[in-house]
KOLZARO-643027 format. One record per residue (C-alpha): residue in three letters; y, z, x. Coordinates in steps of 0.5 Angstrom, whole numbers, plus 500, padded with zeros to 3 digits. Each point is the difference from the previous one (the first is absolute). Layout:
REM KOLZARO-643027
ALAYZX
...
END
This chain:
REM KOLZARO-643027
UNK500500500
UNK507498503
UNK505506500
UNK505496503
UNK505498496
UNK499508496
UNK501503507
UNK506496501
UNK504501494
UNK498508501
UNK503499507
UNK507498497
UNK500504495
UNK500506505
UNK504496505
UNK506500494
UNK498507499
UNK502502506
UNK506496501
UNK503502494
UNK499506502
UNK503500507
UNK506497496
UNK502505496
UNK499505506
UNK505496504
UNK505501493
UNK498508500
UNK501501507
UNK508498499
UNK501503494
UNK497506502
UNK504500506
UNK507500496
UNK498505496
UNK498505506
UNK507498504
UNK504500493
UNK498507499
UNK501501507
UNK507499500
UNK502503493
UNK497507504
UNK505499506
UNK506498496
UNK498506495
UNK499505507
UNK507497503
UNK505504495
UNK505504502
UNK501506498
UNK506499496
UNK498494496
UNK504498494
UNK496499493
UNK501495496
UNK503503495
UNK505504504
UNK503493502
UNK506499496
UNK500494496
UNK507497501
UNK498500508
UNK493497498
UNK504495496
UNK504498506
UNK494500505
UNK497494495
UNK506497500
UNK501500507
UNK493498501
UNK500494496
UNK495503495
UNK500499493
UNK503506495
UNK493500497
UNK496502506
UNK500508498
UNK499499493
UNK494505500
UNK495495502
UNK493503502
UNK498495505
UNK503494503
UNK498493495
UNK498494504
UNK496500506
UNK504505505
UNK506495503
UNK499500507
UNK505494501
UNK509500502
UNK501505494
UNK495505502
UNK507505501
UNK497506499
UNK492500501
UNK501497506
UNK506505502
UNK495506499
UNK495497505
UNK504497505
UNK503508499
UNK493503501
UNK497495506
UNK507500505
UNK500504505
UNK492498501
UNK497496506
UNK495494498
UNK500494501
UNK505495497
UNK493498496
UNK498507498
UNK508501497
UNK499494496
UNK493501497
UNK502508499
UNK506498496
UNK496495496
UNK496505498
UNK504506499
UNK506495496
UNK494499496
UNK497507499
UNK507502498
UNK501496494
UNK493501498
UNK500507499
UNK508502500
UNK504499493
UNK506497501
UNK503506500
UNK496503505
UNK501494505
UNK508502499
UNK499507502
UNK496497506
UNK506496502
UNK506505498
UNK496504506
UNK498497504
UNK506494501
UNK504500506
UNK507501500
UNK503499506
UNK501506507
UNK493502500
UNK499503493
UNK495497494
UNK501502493
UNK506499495
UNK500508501
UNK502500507
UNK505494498
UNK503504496
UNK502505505
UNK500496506
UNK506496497
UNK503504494
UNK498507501
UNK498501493
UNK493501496
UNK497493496
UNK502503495
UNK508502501
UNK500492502
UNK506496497
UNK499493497
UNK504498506
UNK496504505
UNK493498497
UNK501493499
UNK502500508
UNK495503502
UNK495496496
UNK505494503
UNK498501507
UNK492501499
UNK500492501
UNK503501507
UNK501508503
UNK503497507
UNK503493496
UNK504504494
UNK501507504
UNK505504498
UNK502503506
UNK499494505
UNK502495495
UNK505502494
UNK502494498
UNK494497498
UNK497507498
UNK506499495
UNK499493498
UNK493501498
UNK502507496
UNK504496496
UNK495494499
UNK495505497
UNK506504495
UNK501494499
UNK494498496
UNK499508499
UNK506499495
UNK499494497
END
């Protein structure tokens, strides 16, 4: 009797089989990975908080205001939003996620390709597990304004000697001004373009 052709079919089946398999181990592996590496970072940004962290909700609307005018971001991205929709934005309008890794990953030695993959991941991990809100209060800590100091608290008393919350409309738009140039819009260095951009911000505060 001729097993032949029956043992060629069996062959290629468990040929199939096995590279079917193999595949979807080559597609468990990346993901896999991602997840570890996200939780990963999510843990190091969580850890790296200092101990005078403002909270969401202590952060005075009219300067939250003038921080997402400032920053081109739309009016409606506090709106009480539990997750970010869409598939995470990691592109040029990324400002906050993207603020809060590069916040967290400088000061740290690698690779100029390790820097790239960490900030993918951890631009990504952040709008994953963050509301908008959160990603906010991520930022608001974490931003540099200028003269070695981070944190719109800082700010604050670096540039007015007052808490967020004693801040003037004029005062809170030039503090959010400055976030997108501390050196370039300084208002020590630079008063005059400090003023310009304070102006430009009050101006759409106001209007």
């Amino acid at each position: 009797m001729n097993r032949g052709p029956r043992f060629t079919a069996r062959f290629f089946k468990i040929a199939a089989l096995t590279i079917v398999g193999g595949l979807g181990l080559l597609l468990l592996m990346p993901v896999t990975a991602f997840y570890f590496l996200q939780a990963n970072f999510i843990s190091e940004l969580e850890q790296s908080r200092r101990p005078d962290w403002v909270e969401y909700k202590s952060i005075p609307k009219m300067l939250a205001t003038a921080v997402l005018v400032a920053e081109g971001e739309q009016s409606d991205y506090l709106d009480g939003s539990s997750r970010s929709t869409g598939f995470p934005n990691i592109g040029p309008n990324c400002s906050f996620a993207c603020s809060v890794t590069r916040a967290v990953l400088t000061g740290q030695r690698m690779r100029a390709i390790e820097w790239h993959v960490r900030g993918l991941i951890g631009t990504l991990a952040v709008q994953i597990h963050y509301s908008h809100e959160k990603i906010f209060e991520e930022y608001v800590n974490r931003v540099y304004v200028g003269d070695g100091h981070y944190g719109l608290k800082d700010g604050a008393t670096l540039y007015f000697k007052k808490s967020l919350e004693d801040l003037s409309m004029e005062e809170a738009a030039g503090l959010a001004g400055l976030l997108k140039g501390p050196v370039y819009f300084s208002p020590t260095k630079h008063p005059e373009r400090y003023k310009e951009r304070q102006a430009w911000v009050l101006s759409r505060l106001r209007g």
